[in-house]
KOLNU-930639 format. One record per residue (C-alpha): chain; residue number from 1; residue in three letters; x, y, z. Coordinates in nm, 4 decimals, padded with zeros to 6 digits. Each point is the difference from the previous one (the first is absolute). Layout:
BEGIN
<rec c="A" k="NUM" r="ALA" x="X" y="Y" z="Z"/>
...
//
This chain:
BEGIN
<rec c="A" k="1" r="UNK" x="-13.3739" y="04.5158" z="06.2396"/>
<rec c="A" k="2" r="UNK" x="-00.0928" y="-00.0397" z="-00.3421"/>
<rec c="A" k="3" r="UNK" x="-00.0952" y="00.3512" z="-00.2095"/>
<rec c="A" k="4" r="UNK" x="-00.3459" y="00.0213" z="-00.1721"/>
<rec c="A" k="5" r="UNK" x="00.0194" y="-00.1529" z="-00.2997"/>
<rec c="A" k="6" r="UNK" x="-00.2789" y="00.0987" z="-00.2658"/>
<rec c="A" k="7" r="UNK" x="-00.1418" y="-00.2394" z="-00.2557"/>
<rec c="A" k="8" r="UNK" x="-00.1498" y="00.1642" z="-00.3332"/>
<rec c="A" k="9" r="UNK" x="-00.1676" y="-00.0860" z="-00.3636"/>
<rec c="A" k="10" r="UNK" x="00.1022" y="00.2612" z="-00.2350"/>
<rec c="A" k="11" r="UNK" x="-00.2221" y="00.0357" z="-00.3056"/>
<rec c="A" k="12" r="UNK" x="00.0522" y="00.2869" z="-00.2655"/>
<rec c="A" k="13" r="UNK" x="-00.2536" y="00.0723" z="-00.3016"/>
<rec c="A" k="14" r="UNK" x="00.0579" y="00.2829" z="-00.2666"/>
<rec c="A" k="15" r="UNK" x="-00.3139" y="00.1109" z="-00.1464"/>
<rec c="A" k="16" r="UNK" x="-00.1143" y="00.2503" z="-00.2745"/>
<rec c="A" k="17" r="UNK" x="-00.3386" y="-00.0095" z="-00.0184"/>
<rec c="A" k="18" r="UNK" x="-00.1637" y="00.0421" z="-00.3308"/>
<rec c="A" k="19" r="UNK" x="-00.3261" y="00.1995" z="-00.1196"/>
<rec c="A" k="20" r="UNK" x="-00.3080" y="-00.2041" z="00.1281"/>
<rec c="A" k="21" r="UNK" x="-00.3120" y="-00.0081" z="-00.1007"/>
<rec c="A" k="22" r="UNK" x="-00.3203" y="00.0467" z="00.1632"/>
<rec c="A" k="23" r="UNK" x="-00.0188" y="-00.3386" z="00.0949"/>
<rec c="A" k="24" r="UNK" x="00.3161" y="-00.0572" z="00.1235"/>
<rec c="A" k="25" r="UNK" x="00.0443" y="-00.1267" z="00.3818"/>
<rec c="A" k="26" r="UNK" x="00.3142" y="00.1492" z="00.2234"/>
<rec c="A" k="27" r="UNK" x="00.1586" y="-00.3054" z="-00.0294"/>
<rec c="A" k="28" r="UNK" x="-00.0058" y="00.0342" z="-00.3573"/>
<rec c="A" k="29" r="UNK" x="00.1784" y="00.3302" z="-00.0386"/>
<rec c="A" k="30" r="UNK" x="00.2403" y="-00.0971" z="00.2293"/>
<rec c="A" k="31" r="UNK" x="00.1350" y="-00.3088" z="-00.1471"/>
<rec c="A" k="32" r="UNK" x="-00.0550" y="00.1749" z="-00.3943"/>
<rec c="A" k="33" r="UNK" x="-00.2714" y="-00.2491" z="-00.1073"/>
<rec c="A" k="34" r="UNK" x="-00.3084" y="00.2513" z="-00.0523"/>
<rec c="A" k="35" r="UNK" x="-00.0466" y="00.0200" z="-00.3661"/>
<rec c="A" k="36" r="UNK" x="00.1313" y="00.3126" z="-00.2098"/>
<rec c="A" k="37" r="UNK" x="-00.1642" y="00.1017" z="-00.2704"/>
<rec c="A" k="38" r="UNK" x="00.1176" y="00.2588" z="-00.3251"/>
<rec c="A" k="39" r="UNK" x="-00.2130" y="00.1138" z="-00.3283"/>
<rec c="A" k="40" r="UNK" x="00.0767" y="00.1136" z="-00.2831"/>
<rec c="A" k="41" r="UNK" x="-00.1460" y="00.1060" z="-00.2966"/>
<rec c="A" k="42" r="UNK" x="00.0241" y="-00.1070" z="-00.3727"/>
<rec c="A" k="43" r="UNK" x="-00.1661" y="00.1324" z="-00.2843"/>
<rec c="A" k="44" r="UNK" x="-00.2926" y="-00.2082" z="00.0231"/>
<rec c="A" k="45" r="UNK" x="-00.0025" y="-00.1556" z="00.3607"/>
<rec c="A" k="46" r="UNK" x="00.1222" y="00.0484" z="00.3290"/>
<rec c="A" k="47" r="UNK" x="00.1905" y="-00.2875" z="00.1594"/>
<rec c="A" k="48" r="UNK" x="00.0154" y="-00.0856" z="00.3583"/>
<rec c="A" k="49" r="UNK" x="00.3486" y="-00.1629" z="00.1246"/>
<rec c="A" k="50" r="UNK" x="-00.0224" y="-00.1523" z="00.3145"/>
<rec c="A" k="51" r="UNK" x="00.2470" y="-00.1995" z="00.2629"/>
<rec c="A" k="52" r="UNK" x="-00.0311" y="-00.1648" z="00.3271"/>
<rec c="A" k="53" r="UNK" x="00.2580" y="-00.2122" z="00.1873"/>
<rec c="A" k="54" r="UNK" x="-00.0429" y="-00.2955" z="00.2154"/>
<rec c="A" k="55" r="UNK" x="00.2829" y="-00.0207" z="00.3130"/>
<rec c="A" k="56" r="UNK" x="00.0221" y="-00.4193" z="-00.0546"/>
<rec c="A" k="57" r="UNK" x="-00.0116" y="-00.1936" z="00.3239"/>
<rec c="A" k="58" r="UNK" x="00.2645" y="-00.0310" z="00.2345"/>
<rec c="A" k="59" r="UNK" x="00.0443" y="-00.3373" z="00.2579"/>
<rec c="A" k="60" r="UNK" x="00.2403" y="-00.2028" z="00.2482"/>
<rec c="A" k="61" r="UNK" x="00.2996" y="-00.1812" z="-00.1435"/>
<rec c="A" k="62" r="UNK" x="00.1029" y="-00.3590" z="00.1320"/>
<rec c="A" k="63" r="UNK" x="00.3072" y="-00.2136" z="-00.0948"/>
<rec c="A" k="64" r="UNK" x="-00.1744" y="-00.3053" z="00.1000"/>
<rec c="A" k="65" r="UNK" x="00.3124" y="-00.0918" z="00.2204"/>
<rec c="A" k="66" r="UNK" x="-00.0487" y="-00.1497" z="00.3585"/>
<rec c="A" k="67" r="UNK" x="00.3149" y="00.1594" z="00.1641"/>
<rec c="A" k="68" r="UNK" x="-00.1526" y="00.2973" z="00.2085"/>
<rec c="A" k="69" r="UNK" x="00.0708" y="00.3541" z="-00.1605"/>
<rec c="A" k="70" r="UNK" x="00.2249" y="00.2055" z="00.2166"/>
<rec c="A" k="71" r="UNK" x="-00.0990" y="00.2455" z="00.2574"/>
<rec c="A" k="72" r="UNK" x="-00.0565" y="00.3032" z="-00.1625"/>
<rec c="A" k="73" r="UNK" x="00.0419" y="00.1784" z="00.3855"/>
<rec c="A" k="74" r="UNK" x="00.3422" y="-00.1793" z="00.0219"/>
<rec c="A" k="75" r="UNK" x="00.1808" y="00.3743" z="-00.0714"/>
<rec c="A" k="76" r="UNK" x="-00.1782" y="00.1208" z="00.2533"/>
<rec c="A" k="77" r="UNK" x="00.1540" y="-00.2139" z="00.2865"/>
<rec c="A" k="78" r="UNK" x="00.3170" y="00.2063" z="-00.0294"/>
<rec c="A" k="79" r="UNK" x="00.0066" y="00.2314" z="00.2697"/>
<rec c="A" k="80" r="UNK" x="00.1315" y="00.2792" z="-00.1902"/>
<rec c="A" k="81" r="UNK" x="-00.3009" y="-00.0108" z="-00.2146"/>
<rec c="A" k="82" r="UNK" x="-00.2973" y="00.2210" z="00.0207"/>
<rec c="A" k="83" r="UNK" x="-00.1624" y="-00.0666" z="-00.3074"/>
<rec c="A" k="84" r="UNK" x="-00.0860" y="-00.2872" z="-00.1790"/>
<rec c="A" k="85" r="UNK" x="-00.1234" y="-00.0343" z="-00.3984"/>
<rec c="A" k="86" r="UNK" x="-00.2194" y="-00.3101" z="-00.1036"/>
<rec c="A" k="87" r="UNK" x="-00.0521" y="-00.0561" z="-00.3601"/>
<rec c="A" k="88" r="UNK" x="-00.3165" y="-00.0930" z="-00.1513"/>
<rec c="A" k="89" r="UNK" x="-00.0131" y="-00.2584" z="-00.2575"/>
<rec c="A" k="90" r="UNK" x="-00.2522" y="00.0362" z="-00.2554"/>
<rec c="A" k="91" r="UNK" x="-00.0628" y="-00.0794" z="-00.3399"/>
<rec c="A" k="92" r="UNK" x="-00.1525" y="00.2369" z="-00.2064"/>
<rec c="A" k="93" r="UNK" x="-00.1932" y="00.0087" z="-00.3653"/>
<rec c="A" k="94" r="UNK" x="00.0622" y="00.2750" z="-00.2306"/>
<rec c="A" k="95" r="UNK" x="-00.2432" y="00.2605" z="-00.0582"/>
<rec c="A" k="96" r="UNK" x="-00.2086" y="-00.0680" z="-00.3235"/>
<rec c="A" k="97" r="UNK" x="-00.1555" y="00.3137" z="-00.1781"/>
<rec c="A" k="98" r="UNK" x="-00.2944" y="-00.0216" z="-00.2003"/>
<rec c="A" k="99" r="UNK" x="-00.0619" y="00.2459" z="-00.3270"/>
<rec c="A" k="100" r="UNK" x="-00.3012" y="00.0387" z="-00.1531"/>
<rec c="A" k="101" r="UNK" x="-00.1488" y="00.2617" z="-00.3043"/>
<rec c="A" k="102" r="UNK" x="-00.2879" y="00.0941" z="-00.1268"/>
<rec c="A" k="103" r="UNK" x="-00.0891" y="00.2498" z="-00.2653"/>
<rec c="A" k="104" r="UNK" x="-00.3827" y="00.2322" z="00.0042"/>
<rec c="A" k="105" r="UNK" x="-00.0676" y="00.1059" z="-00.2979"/>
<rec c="A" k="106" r="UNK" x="-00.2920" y="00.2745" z="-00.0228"/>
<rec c="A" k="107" r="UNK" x="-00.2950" y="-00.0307" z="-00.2326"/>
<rec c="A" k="108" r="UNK" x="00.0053" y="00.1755" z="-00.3285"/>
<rec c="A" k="109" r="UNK" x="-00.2017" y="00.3208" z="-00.0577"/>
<rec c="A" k="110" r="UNK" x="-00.2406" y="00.0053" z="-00.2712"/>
<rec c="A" k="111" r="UNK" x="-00.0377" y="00.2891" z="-00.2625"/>
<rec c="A" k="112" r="UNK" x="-00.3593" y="00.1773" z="-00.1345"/>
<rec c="A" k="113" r="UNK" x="-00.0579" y="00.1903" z="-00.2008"/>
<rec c="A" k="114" r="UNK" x="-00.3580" y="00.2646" z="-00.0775"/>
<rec c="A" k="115" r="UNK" x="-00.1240" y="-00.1134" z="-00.3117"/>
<rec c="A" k="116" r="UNK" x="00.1259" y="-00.3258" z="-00.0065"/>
<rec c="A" k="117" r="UNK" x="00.1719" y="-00.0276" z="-00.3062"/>
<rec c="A" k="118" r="UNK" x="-00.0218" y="00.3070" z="-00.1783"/>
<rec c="A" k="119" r="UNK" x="-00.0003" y="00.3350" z="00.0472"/>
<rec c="A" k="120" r="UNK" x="-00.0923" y="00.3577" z="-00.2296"/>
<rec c="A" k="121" r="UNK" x="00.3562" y="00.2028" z="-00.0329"/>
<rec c="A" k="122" r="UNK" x="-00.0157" y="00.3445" z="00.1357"/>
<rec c="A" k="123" r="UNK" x="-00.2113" y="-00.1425" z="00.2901"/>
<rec c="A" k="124" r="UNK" x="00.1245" y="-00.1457" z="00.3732"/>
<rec c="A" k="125" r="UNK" x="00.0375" y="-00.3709" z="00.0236"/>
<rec c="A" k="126" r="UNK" x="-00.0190" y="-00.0661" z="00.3844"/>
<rec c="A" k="127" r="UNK" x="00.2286" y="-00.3539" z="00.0978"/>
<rec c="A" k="128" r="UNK" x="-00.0290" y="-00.1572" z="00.3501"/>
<rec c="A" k="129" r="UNK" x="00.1668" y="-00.2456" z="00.1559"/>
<rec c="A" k="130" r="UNK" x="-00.1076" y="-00.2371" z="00.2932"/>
<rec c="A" k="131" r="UNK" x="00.2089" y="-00.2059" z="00.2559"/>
<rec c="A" k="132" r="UNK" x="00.0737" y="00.1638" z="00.3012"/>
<rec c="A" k="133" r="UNK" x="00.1563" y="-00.0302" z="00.3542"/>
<rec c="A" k="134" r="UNK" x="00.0058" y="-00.4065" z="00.0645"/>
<rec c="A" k="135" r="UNK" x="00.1853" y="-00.2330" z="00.2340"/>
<rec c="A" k="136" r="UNK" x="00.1709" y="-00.3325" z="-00.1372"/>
<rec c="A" k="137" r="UNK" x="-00.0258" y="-00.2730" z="00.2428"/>
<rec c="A" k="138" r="UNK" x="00.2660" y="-00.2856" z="00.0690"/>
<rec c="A" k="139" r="UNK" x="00.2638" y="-00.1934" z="00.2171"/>
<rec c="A" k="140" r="UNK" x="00.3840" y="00.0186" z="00.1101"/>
<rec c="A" k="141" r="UNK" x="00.1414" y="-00.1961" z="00.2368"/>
<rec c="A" k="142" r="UNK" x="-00.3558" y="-00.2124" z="00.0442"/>
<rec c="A" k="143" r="UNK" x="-00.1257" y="00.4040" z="00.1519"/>
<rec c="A" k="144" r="UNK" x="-00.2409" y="00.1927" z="-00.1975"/>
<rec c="A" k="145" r="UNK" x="00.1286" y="00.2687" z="-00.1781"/>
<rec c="A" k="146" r="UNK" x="-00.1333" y="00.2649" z="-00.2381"/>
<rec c="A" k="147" r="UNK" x="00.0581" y="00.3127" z="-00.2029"/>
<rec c="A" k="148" r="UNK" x="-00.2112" y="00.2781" z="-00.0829"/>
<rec c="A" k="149" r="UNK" x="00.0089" y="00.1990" z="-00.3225"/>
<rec c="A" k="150" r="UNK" x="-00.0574" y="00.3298" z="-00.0610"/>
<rec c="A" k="151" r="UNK" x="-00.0591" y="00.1517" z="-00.3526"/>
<rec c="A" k="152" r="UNK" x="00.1627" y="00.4199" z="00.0243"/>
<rec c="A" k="153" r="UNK" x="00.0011" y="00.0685" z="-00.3934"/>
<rec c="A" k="154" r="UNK" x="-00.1381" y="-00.1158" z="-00.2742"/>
<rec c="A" k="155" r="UNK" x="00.2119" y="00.0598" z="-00.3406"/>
<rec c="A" k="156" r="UNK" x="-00.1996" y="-00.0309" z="-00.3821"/>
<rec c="A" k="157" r="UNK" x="00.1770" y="00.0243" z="-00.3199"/>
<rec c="A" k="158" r="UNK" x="-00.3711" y="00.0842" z="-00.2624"/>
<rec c="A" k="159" r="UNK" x="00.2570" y="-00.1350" z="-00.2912"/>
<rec c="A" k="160" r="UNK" x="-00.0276" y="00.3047" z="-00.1956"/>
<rec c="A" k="161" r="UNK" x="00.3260" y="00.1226" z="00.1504"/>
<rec c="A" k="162" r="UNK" x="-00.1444" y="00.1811" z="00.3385"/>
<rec c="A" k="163" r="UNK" x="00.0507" y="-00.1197" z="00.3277"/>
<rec c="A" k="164" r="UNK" x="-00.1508" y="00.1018" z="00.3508"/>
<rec c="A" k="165" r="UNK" x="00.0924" y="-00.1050" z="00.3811"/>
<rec c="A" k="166" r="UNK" x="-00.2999" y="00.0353" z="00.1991"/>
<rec c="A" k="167" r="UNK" x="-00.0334" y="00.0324" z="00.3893"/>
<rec c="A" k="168" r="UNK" x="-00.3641" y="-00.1808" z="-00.0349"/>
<rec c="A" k="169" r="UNK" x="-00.1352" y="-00.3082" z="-00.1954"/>
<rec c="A" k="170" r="UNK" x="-00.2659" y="00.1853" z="-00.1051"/>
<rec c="A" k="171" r="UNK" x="-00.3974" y="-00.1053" z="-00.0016"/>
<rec c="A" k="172" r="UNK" x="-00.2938" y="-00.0083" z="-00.2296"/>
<rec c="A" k="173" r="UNK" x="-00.1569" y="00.2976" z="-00.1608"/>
<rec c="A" k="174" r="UNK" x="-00.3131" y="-00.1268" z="00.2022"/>
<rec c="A" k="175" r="UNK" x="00.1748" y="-00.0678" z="00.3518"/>
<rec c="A" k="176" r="UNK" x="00.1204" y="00.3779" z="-00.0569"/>
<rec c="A" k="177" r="UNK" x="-00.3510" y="00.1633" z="-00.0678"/>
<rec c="A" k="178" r="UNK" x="00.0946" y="00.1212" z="-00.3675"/>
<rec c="A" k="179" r="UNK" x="-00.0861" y="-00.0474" z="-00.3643"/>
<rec c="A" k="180" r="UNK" x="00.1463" y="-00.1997" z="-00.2362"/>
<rec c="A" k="181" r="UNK" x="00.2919" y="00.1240" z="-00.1379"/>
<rec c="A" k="182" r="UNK" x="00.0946" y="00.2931" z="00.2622"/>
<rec c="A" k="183" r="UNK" x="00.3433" y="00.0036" z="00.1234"/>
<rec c="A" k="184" r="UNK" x="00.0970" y="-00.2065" z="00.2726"/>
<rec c="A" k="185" r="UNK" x="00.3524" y="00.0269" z="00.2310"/>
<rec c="A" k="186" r="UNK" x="00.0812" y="-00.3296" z="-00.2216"/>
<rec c="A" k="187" r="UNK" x="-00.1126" y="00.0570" z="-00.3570"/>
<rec c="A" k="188" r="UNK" x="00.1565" y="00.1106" z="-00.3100"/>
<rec c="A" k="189" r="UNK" x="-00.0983" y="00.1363" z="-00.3343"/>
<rec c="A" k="190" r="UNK" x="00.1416" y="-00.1312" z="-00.2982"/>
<rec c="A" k="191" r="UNK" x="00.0607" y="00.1968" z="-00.3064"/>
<rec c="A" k="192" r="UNK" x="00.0140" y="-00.2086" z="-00.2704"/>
<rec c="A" k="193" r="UNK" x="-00.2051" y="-00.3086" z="-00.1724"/>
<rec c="A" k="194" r="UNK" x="00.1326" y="-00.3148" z="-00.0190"/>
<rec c="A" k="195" r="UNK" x="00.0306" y="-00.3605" z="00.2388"/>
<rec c="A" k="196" r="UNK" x="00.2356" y="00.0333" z="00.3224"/>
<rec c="A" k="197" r="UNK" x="00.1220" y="-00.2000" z="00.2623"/>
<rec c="A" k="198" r="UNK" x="-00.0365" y="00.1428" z="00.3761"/>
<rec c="A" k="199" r="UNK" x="00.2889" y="-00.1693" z="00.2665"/>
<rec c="A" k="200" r="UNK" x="-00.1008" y="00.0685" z="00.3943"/>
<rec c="A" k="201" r="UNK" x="00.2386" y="-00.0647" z="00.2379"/>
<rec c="A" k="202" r="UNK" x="-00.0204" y="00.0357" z="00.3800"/>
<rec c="A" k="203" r="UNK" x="00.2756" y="00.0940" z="00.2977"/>
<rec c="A" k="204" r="UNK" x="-00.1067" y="-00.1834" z="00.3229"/>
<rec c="A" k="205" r="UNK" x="00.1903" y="00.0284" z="00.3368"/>
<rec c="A" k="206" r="UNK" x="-00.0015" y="-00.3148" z="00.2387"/>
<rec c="A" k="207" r="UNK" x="00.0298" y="-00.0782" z="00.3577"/>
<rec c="A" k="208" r="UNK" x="00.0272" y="-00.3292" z="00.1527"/>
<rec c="A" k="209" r="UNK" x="-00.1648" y="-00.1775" z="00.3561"/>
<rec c="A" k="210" r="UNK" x="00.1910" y="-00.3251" z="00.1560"/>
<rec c="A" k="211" r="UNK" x="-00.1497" y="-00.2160" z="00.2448"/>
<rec c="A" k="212" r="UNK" x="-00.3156" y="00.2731" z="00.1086"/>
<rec c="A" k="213" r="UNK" x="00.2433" y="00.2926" z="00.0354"/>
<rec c="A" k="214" r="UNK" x="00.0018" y="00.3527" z="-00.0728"/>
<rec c="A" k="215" r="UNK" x="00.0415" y="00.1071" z="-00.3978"/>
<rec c="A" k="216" r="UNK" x="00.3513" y="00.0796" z="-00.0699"/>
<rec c="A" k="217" r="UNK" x="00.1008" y="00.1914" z="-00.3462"/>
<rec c="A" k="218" r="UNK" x="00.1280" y="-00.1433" z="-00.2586"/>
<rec c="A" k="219" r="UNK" x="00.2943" y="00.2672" z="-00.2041"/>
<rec c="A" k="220" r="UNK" x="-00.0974" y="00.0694" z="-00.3546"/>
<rec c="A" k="221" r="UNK" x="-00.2824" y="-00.0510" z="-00.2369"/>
<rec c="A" k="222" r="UNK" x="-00.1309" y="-00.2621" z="-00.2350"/>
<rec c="A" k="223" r="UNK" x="-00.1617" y="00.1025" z="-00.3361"/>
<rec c="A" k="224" r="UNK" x="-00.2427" y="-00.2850" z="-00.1366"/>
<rec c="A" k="225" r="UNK" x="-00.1596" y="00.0365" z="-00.3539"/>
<rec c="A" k="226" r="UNK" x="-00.3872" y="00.0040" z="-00.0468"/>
<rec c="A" k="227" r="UNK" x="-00.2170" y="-00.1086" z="-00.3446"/>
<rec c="A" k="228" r="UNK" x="00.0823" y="00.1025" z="-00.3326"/>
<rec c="A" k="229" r="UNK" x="-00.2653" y="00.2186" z="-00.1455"/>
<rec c="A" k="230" r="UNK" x="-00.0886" y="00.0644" z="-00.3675"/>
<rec c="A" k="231" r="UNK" x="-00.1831" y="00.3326" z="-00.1391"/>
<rec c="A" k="232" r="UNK" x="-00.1166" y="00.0902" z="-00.3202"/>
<rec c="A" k="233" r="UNK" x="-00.0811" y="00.4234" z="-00.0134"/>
<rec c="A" k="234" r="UNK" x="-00.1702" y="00.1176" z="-00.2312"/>
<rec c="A" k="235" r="UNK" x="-00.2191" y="00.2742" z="-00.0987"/>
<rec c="A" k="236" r="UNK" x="-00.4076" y="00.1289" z="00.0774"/>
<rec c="A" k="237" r="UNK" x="-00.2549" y="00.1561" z="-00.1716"/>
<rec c="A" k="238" r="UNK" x="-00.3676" y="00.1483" z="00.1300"/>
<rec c="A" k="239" r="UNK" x="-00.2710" y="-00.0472" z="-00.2922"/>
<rec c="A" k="240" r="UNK" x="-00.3501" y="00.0099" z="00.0590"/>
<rec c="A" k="241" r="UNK" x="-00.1541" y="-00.2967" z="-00.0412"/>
<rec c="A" k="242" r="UNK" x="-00.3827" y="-00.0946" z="-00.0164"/>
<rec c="A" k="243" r="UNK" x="00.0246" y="-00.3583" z="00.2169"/>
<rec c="A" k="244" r="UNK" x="00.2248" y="-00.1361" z="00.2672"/>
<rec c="A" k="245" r="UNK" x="00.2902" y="-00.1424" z="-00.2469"/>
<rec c="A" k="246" r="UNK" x="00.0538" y="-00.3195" z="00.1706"/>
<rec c="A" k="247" r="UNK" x="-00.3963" y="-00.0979" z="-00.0693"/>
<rec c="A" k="248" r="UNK" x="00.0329" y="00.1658" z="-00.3629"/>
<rec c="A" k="249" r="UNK" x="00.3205" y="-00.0074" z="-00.0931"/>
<rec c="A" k="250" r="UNK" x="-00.1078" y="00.0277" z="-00.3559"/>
<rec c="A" k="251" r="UNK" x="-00.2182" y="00.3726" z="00.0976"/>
<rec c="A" k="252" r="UNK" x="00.0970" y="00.3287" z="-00.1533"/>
<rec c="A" k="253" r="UNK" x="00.3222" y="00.1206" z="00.1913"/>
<rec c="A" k="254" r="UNK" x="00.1528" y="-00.3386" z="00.0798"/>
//
C-alpha cells in the first residue's frame, strides 16, 4: 500500500511595514505602500517630503508552445515521497515609488508703531506687531496637507543700538486702556534726537497635518522678518496758546 503522500504551495513574504498614515488601509502597511511623510524646517518655510510606493502587477506566464507542460505532481508518484513542491510562475513589475515636496511658508508679521512716525525723546514709544497663529493650506501626494505656525518671540532692534526679545507682540495704547505715551511690555524710550531705523523679527514654531491626521511637531524654529520702520524723535514743549494751533497756526504761542 502506497504511504500518504501530501501535496503543498509554499509561499513566503518578508515584510517591514512602514509608518502609515491615517488613511492608510491594512493592506497598505503590510505591503509598505502607505505614504510616509517628514518636515523640516528652513529659515523661511517648512517643507513637507513625502513617498509612497506602488507593488506593480504581477500575472501568468505562457511560452506559447503546444507540447503539454509537465506534471508538476510527477515527484510525488515516488513512493518514498511525502512531500511534494510546485512552483508558481509569475511575472512580476517592480515597485515604482512616487516623491513629492512642498514647501508652507507662513505670512509675514507686520510692525506699528504709537505715534506713527515720530516720537518726543525721554517719552515711551509703544510698537506692536500683528500676525498671529495661522494654518497654511496645501497638497502632497494628491492628500491635503497643512502646517500651522506659531509666533513664541518677537525680537526688535529700535536702530539706536538697543535691542529687546519680547514674550508678547504687544497691542495698542488703546486696546490696553492707557494714555498715550505710558509704558507698555513692548515699548522703548529713546534718548537721543535724530532719524532711526526699527528691524522686527519674529520666532515661530510649526507643526504639520497629512491626509486629516493628528498635528505632529516639527524640531526647531523659523525666524521670519516683519516691516522696516522709520522714526524721527525729537523734542516737546508746553506754551500757552490763545487758539487751537492747527486752526491758527499763526496765534500767539504757535
Amino acid at each position: 500500500m502506497r504511504g500518504l503522500i501530501i501535496a503543498a504551495t509554499i509561499l513566503t513574504i518578508g515584510v517591514t511595514a512602514p509608518a502609515s498614515g491615517p488613511n492608510c488601509s491594512v493592506l497598505g502597511a503590510q505591503t509598505g505602500t502607505c505614504p510616509t511623510v517628514s518636515a523640516n524646517l528652513t529659515p523661511d518655510a517648512a517643507t513637507l517630503e513625502g513617498t509612497t510606493t506602488s507593488t506593480g502587477s504581477s500575472g501568468s506566464t505562457t511560452n506559447g508552445s503546444t507540447t503539454p507542460n509537465p506534471d508538476p505532481f510527477a515527484s510525488c508518484d515516488d513512493p518514498a515521497s511525502t512531500t511534494c513542491l510546485r512552483p508558481i510562475p509569475a511575472t512580476v513589475t517592480a515597485p515604482v515609488t512616487l516623491a513629492d515636496i512642498a514647501a508652507f511658508r507662513p505670512v509675514p508679521p507686520v510692525d506699528h508703531m504709537q505715534p506713527n512716525g515720530w516720537t518726543i525723546a525721554g517719552l515711551d514709544t509703544n510698537f506692536y506687531a500683528t500676525g498671529g497663529t495661522h494654518i497654511r493650506d496645501g497638497q502632497l501626494l494628491g492628500q491635503p496637507a497643512s502646517v500651522r505656525f506659531t509666533p513664541v518671540s518677537w525680537h526688535w532692534a529700535y536702530g539706536d543700538g538697543a535691542h529687546a526679545t519680547r514674550s508678547q507682540p504687544g497691542s495698542t495704547w488703546s486696546a490696553q486702556s492707557i494714555p498715550e505715551f505710558d509704558p507698555t511690555p513692548t515699548s522703548h524710550i529713546y534718548t537721543a534726537y535724530g532719524t532711526y531705523s526699527i528691524d522686527l523679527d519674529v520666532t515661530y514654531t510649526a507643526e504639520y497635518r497629512y491626509g486629516g491626521g493628528p498635528w505632529t511637531p516639527i524640531a526647531g524654529t523659523l525666524n521670519l522678518p516683519a516691516n522696516r520702520l522709520q522714526i524721527t524723535v525729537g523734542n516737546a514743549k508746553t506754551v500757552l496758546v490763545n487758539h487751537n494751533c492747527t486752526i491758527h497756526p499763526s496765534g500767539p504761542g504757535c
